[in-house]
VEXTOR-751306 format. One record per residue (C-alpha): residue in three letters; x, y, z. Coordinates in nm, 2 decimals. Layout:
residues N
r  xx  yy  zz
ALA  X  Y  Z
...
END
This chain:
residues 141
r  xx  yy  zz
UNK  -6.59  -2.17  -0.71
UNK  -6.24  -2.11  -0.66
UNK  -5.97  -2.01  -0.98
UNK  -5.81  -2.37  -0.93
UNK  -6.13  -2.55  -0.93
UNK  -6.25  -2.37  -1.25
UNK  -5.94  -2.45  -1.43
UNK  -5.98  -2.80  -1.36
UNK  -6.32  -2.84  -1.54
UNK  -6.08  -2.77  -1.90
UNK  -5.87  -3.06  -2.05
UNK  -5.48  -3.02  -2.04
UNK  -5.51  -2.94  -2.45
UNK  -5.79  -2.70  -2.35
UNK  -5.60  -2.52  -2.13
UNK  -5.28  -2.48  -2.34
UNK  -5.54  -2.36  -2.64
UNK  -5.68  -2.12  -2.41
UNK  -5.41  -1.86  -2.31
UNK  -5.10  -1.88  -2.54
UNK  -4.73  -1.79  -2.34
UNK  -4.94  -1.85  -2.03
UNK  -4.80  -2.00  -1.76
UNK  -5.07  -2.23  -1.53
UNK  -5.14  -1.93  -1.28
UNK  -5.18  -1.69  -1.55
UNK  -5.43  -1.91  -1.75
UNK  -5.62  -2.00  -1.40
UNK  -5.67  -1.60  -1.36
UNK  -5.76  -1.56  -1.74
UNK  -6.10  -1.84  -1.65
UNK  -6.13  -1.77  -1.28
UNK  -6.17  -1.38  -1.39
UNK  -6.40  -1.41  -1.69
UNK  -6.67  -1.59  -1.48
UNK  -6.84  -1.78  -1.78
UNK  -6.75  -1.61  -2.14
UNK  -7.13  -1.64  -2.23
UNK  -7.22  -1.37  -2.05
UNK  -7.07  -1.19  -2.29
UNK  -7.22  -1.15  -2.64
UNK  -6.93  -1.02  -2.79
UNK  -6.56  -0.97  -2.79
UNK  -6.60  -0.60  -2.79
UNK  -6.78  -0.65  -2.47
UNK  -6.54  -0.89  -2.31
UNK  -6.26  -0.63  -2.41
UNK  -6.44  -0.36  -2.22
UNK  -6.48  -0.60  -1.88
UNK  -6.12  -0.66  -1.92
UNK  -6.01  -0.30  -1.99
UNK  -5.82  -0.31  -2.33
UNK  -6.11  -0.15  -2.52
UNK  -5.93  0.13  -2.69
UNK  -6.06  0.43  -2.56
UNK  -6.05  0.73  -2.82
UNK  -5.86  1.07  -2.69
UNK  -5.82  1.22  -3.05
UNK  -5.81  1.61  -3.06
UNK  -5.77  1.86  -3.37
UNK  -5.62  1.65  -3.63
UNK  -5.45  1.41  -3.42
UNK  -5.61  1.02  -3.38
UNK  -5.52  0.90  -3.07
UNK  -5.66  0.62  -2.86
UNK  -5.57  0.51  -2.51
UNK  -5.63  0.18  -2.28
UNK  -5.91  0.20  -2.06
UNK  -5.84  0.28  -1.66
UNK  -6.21  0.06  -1.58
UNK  -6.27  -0.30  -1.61
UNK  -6.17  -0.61  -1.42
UNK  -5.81  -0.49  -1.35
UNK  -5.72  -0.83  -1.18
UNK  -5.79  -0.95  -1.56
UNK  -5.62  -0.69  -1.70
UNK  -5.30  -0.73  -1.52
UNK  -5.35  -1.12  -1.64
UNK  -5.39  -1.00  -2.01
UNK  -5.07  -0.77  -1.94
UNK  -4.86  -1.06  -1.83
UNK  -4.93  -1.28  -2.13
UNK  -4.87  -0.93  -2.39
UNK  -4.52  -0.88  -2.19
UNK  -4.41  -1.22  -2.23
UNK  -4.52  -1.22  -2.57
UNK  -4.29  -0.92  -2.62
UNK  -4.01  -1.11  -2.51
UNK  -4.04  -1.49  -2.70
UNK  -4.03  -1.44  -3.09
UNK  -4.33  -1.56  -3.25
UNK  -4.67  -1.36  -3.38
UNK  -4.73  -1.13  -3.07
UNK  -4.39  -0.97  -3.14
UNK  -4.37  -0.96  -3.46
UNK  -4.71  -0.77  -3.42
UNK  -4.56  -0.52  -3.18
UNK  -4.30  -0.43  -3.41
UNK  -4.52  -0.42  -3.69
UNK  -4.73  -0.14  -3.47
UNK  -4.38  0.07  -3.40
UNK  -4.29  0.05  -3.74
UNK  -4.68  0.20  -3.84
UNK  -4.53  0.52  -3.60
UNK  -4.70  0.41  -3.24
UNK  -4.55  0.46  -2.95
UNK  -4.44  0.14  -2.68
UNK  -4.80  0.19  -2.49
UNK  -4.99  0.25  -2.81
UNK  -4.79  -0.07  -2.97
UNK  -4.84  -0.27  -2.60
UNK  -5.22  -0.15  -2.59
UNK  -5.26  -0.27  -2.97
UNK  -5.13  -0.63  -2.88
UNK  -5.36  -0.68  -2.52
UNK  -5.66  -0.59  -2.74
UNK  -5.53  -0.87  -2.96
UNK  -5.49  -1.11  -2.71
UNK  -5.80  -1.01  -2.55
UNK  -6.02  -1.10  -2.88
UNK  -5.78  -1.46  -2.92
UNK  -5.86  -1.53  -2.60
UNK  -6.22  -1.48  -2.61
UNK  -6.26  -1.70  -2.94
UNK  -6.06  -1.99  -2.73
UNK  -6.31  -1.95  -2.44
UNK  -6.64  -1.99  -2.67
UNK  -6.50  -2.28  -2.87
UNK  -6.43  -2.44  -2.52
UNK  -6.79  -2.41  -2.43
UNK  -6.99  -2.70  -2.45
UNK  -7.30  -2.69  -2.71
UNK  -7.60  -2.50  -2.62
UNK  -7.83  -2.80  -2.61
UNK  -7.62  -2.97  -2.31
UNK  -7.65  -2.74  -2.10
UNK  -7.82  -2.79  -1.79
UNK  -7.97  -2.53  -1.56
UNK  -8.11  -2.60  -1.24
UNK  -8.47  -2.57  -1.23
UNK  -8.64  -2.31  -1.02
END
């Protein structure tokens, strides 16, 4: 099914609740790319398909973590899009950022920090959209 198509299935106030400071495309990727956010059982694990899972890189005394080079990375340029326009409107995603410079991390630490954040935001939005357990209908074999 294609992104567009996929999209469609989600009412307009679905789609806005979705992605935040997404623009139609973005959001589109965001669904298109998760392929069905039950095949996740939890956030940790969608943040590892996506890449933003903080991988750790701490040596000797320092604690250090990185963003992860694996994952969907058509998804994780999505994710990346959203954080950046986050960064530039004022509202909770850069107040965050700042909040993370101000803690001592650096611009990636502080960038990797917030697509982690919007990773787990956007994963609750995609399992309250699903529809209840009980009507859903498989095809029988």
């Amino acid at each position: 099914m294609s992104e567009q198509r996929k999209y469609r299935q989600f009412t307009p106030e679905q789609k806005a609740e979705i992605v935040l400071a997404a623009g139609p495309l973005t959001a589109a990727k965001v669904i298109a790319e998760t392929a069905g956010v039950a095949r996740f059982r939890s956030e940790a694990c969608f943040a590892m398909h996506a890449g933003v899972a903080p991988i750790p890189v701490s040596s000797g005394r320092s604690d250090r973590y990185r963003l992860s080079r694996g994952g969907n990375r058509q998804l994780n340029a999505a994710l990346h899009r959203i954080a950046i326009t986050q960064l530039r409107l004022s509202g909770p995603g850069q107040s965050y950022y700042q909040r993370r410079r101000a803690q001592g991390d650096g611009t990636g630490e502080a960038v990797r920090a917030l697509k982690r954040r919007i990773a787990r935001a956007v994963y609750q939005r995609l399992r309250a959209a699903l529809p209840p357990a009980d009507t859903v209908h498989t095809a029988a074999a």
